[in-house]
Each structure stands twice: as structure tokens, then as C-alpha cells.
C-alpha positions as CSV (number, residue, x, y, z in Angstrom):
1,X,0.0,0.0,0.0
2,X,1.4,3.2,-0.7
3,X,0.6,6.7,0.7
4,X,-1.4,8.1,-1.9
5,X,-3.8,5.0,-1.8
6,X,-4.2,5.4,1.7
7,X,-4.9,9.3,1.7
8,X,-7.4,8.1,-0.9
9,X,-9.2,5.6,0.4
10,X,-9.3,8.0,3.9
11,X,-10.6,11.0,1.8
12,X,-13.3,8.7,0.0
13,X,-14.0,7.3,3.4
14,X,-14.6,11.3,4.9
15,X,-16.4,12.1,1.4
16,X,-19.0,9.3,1.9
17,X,-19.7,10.5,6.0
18,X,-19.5,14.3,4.7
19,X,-22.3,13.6,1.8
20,X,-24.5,10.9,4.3
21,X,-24.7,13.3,7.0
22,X,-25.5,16.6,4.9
23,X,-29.3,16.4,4.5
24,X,-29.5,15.9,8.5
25,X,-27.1,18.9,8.9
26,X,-28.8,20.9,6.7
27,X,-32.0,20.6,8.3
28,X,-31.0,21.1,11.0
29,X,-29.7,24.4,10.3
30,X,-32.4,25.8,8.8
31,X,-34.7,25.0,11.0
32,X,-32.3,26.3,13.5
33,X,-32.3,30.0,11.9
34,X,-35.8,30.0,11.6
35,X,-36.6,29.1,15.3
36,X,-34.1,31.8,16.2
37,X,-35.6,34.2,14.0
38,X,-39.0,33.8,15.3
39,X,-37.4,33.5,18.9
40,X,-35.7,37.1,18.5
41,X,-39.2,38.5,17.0
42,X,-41.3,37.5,19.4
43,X,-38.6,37.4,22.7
44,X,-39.5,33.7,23.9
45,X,-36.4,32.5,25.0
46,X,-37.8,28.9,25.5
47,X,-34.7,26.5,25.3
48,X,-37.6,23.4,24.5
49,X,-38.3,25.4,21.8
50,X,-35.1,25.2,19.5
51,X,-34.4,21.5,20.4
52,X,-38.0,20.0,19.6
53,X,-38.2,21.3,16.0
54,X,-34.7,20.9,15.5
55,X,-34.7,17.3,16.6
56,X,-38.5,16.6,14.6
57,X,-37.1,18.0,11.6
58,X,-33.4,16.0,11.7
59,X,-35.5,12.6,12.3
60,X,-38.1,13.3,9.9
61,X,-35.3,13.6,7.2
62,X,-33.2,11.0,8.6
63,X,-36.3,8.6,8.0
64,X,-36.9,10.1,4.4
65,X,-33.8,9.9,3.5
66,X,-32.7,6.1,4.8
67,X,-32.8,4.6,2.0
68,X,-30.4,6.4,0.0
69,X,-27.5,6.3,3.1
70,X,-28.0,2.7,3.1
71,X,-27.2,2.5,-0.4
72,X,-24.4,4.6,-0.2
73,X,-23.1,2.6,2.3
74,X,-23.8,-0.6,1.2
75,X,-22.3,0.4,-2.7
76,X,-19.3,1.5,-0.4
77,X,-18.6,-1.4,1.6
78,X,-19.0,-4.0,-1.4
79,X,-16.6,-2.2,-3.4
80,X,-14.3,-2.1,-0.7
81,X,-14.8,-6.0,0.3
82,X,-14.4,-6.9,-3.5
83,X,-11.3,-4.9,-4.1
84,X,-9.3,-6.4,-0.7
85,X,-7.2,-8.5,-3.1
86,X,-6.4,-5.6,-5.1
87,X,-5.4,-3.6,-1.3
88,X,-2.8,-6.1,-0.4
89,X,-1.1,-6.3,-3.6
């Protein structure tokens, strides 16, 4: 194995985490700026109120969007059981 194979294989590795966890992250940002938004206009400084929606929303996509990781990371880890002969070459 040389080092440019292994800086590969880690930035595939980081690449496929990165793009699974993305939709989850994304929600819950933006449902994050809009709860703070309508916190700062309307002065309710409930702390229940940023974590509910934030956690509904980030489940809500997480179940919408299972599917898809799954078959990222099932297309990942069959490529990488397939090509072992070719790793320890």
C-alpha cells in the first residue's frame, strides 16, 4: 500500500460521512435559523423550543432519506470487500 492509496481511500471514506450526513445537517440548520428568527421576534427564550423542532425536523429527514445512506453505504462497503485482493497487492 502506498501513501497516496491510503490518503485516498481515507478522503473517499470522509467524502461518503460528509455527503451521508449533509441532508440531516442541513435541516437542521435551517430549522435552527428559523426558530431563532421567530425567537428574536417575538422574545420567547424557550430552550424546549429550538431542540424539539430541530430534533422533529433532523428525524423526519433522517427517516426520508434512509434509503439512499444505506445504499451509499452498502455500494461503499461492497466495493471495498471486493477490491481487498487488489489492497494487499
Amino acid at each position: 500500500m502506498t501513501p497516496e492509496f491510503i490518503i485516498g481511500f481515507a478522503r473517499q471514506s470522509i467524502e461518503l460521512t460528509l455527503m451521508i450526513s449533509l441532508p440531516m445537517l442541513g435541516v437542521g440548520l435551517a430549522v435552527g435559523l428559523v426558530v431563532s428568527i421567530f425567537q428574536a421576534a417575538t422574545q420567547i427564550q424557550e430552550m424546549t423550543l429550538s431542540f424539539i423542532p430541530k430534533i422533529l425536523s433532523i428525524f423526519l429527514v433522517l427517516l426520508l432519506t434512509f434509503p439512499w445512506i444505506m445504499d451509499k453505504i452498502i455500494t461503499y462497503t461492497r466495493d471495498l470487500f471486493l477490491n481487498i485482493p487488489n489492497y494487499i497487492r
